[in-house]
C-alpha positions as CSV (number, residue, x, y, z in Angstrom):
1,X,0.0,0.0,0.0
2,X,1.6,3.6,-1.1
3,X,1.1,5.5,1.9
4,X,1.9,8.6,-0.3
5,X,-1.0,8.2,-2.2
6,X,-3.3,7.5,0.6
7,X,-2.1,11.1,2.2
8,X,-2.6,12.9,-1.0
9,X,-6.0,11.2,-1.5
10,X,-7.0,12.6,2.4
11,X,-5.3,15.4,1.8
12,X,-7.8,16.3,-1.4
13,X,-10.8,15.2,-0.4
14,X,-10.3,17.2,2.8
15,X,-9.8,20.1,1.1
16,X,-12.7,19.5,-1.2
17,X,-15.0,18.7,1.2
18,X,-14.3,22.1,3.0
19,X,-14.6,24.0,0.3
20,X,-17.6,22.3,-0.9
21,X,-19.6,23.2,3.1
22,X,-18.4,26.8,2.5
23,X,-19.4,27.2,-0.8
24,X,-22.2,25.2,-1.1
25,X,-24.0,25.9,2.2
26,X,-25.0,29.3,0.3
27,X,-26.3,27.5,-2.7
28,X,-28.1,25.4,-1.2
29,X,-29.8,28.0,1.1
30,X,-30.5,29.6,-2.2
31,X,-32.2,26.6,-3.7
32,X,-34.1,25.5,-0.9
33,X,-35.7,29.3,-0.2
34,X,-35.5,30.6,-3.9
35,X,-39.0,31.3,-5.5
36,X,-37.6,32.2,-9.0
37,X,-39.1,30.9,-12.0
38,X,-36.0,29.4,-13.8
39,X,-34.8,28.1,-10.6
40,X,-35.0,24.8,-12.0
41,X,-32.3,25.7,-14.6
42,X,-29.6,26.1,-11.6
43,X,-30.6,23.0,-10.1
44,X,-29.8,21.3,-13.2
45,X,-26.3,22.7,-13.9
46,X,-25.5,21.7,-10.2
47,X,-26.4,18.2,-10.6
48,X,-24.7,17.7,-13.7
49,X,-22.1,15.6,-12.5
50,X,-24.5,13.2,-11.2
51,X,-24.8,12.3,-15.3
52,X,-22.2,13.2,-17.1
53,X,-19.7,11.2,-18.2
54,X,-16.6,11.7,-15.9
55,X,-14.7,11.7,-18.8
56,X,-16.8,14.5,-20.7
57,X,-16.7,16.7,-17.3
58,X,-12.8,16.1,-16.7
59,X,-12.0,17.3,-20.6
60,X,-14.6,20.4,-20.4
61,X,-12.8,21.1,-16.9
62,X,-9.2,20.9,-18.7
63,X,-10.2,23.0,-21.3
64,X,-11.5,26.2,-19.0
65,X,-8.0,25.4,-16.8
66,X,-5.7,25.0,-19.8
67,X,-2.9,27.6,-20.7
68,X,-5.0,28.7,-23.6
69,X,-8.0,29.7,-22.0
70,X,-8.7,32.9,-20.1
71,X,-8.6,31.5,-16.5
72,X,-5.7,29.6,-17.0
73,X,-4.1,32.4,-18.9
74,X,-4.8,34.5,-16.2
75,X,-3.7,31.7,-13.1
76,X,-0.4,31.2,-15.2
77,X,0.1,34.7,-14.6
78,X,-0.1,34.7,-11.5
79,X,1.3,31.8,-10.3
80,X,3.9,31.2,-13.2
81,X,2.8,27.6,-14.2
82,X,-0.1,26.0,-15.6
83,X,-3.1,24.7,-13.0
84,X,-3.9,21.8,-15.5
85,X,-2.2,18.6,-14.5
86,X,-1.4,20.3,-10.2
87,X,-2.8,19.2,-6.9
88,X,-4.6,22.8,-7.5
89,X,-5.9,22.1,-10.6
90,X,-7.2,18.9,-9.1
91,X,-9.2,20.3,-6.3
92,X,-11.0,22.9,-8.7
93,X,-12.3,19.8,-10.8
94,X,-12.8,17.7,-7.9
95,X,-15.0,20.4,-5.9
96,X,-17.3,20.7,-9.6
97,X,-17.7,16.9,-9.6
98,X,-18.6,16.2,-6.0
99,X,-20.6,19.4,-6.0
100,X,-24.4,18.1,-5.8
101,X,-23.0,15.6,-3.4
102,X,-22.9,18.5,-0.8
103,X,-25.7,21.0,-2.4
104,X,-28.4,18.8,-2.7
105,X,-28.5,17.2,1.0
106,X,-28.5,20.2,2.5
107,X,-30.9,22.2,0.3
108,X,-32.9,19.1,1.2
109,X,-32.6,19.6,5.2
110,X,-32.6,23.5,4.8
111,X,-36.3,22.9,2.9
112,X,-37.8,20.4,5.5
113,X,-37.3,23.4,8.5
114,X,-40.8,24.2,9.4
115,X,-41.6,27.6,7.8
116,X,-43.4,29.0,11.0
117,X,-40.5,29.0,13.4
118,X,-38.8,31.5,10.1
119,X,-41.6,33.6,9.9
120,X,-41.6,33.6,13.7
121,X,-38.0,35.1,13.6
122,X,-38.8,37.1,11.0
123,X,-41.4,38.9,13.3
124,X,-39.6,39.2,16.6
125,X,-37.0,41.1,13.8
126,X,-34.2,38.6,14.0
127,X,-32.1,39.2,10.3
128,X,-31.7,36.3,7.7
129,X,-28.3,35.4,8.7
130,X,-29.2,35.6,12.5
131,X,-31.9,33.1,11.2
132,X,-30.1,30.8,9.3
133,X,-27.3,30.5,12.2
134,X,-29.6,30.4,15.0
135,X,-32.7,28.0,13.4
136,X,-31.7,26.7,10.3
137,X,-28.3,25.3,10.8
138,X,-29.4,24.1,14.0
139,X,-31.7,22.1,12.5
140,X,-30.0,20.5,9.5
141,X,-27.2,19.5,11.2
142,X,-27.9,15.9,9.8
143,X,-28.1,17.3,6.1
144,X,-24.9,19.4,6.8
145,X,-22.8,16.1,7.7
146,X,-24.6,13.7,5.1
147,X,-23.3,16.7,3.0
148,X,-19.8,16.3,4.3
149,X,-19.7,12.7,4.4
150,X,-20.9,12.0,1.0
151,X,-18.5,14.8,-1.0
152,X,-15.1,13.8,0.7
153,X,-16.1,10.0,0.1
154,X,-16.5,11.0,-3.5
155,X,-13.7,12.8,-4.0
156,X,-11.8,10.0,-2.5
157,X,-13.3,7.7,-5.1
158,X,-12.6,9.8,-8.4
159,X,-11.2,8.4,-11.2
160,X,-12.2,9.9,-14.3
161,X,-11.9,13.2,-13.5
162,X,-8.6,12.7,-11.8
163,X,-6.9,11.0,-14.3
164,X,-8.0,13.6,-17.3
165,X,-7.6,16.6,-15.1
166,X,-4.6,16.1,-13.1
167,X,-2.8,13.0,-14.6
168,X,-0.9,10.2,-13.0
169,X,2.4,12.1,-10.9
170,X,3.2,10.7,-7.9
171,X,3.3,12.8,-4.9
172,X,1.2,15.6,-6.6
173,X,-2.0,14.1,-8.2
174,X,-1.7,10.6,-8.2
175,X,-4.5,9.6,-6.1
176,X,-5.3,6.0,-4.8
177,X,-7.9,5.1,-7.6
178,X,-5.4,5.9,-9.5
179,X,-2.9,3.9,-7.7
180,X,-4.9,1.0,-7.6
181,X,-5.1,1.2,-11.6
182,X,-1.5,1.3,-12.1
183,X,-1.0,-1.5,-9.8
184,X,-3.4,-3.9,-11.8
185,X,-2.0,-2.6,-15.1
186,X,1.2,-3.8,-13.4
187,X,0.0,-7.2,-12.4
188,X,0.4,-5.9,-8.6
189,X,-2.5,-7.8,-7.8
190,X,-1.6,-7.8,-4.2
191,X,-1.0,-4.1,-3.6
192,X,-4.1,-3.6,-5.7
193,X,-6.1,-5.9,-3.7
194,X,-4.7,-3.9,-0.2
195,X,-5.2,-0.9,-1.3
196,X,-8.9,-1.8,-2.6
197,X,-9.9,-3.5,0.6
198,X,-8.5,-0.2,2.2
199,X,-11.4,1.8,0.0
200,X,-13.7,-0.6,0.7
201,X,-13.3,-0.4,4.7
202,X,-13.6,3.3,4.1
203,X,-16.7,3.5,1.7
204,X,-18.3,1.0,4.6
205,X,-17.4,3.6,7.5
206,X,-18.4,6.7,5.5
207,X,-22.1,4.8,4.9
208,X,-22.1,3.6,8.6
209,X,-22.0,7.0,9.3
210,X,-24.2,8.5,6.8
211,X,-27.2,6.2,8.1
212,X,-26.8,6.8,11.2
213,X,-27.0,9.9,10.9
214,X,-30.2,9.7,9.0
215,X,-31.8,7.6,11.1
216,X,-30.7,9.4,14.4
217,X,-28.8,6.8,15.6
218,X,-26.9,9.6,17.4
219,X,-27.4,13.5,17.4
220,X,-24.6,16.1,16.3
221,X,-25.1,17.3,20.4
222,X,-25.6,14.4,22.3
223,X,-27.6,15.1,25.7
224,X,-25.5,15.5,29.0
């Protein structure tokens, strides 16, 4: 088992699943309390992923980040290299794919908060942010870690994406699906087969967690 990889994989997904809770939390808020006509059209670019092709997604992602486009024009600029094929460049395509992972479960938690206790806040003059911290949050907590859960198990999980968008260099994007590809291409069926049952322990704590969570089995508070 390549313990580099493992850290790098942690290493991403932690990073993706962080950015994914600050900037999806917004969204989803949006989505769960908008009332525009054409939400439905915002909905549907964010759970894209869920049916595209990772293949189609990780090529469309290389294109906007490649040194001929604007934004990677721009990033090369500043930085002096490339973001296609970086650790960088993987966490910007990782956070698009594994982006309705963390947007939809807690647009669906924000939307099942009974509507009386916000108009009740709304009364006693309370702002929306002073809302959403004090009631909403509160009260979604399970959405907010099914959120969590589900986006950095994801990203730990990508393939496609990973190997169109960042490549296959150890210590910077190889990940462990990756790892575990190389090692069967290599007829390393043994350090495959660790690494695999590694992923699978993993996948089986992450949806341990994820169903207890849904069905209460214990509370983000518990009582003292």
């Amino acid at each position: 088992m390549n313990w580099q990889d493992l850290a790098l994989t942690a290493k991403l997904a932690g990073i993706v699943c962080a950015m994914l809770l600050l900037i999806g939390m917004p969204v989803a808020y949006w989505v769960a309390y908008s009332r525009w006509r054409w939400k439905f059209l915002v909905e549907s670019v964010v759970a894209l992923p869920l049916v595209l092709p990772p293949t189609v997604l990780g090529f469309y992602i290389l294109v906007a980040i490649g040194s001929r486009s604007p934004l990677g024009r721009l990033y090369e600029t500043w930085f002096g290299h490339s973001l296609a094929f970086t650790f960088e460049g993987l966490v910007v395509a990782s956070a698009l794919y594994s982006l309705p992972f963390a947007v939809q479960p807690m647009a669906a938690a924000f939307a099942q908060v009974d509507r009386r206790l916000l108009d009740a806040s709304s009364i006693l003059g309370a702002s929306r942010m002073h809302t959403f911290l004090r009631i909403i949050l509160p009260l979604s907590i399970p959405g907010v870690i099914t959120a969590a859960v589900l986006s950095f198990a994801h990203t730990v999980g990508e393939f496609g994406v990973v190997l169109m968008v960042g490549g296959n260099i150890p210590g910077a994007t190889r990940t462990v699906s990756i790892a575990i590809y190389d090692d069967v291409q290599g007829l390393r069926y043994l350090q495959a087969n660790q690494t695999a049952l590694a992923l699978l322990l993993f996948s089986f704590l992450a949806l341990s967690i994820l169903y207890g969570v849904n069905r209460r089995a214990w509370t983000a508070w518990p009582p003292r």
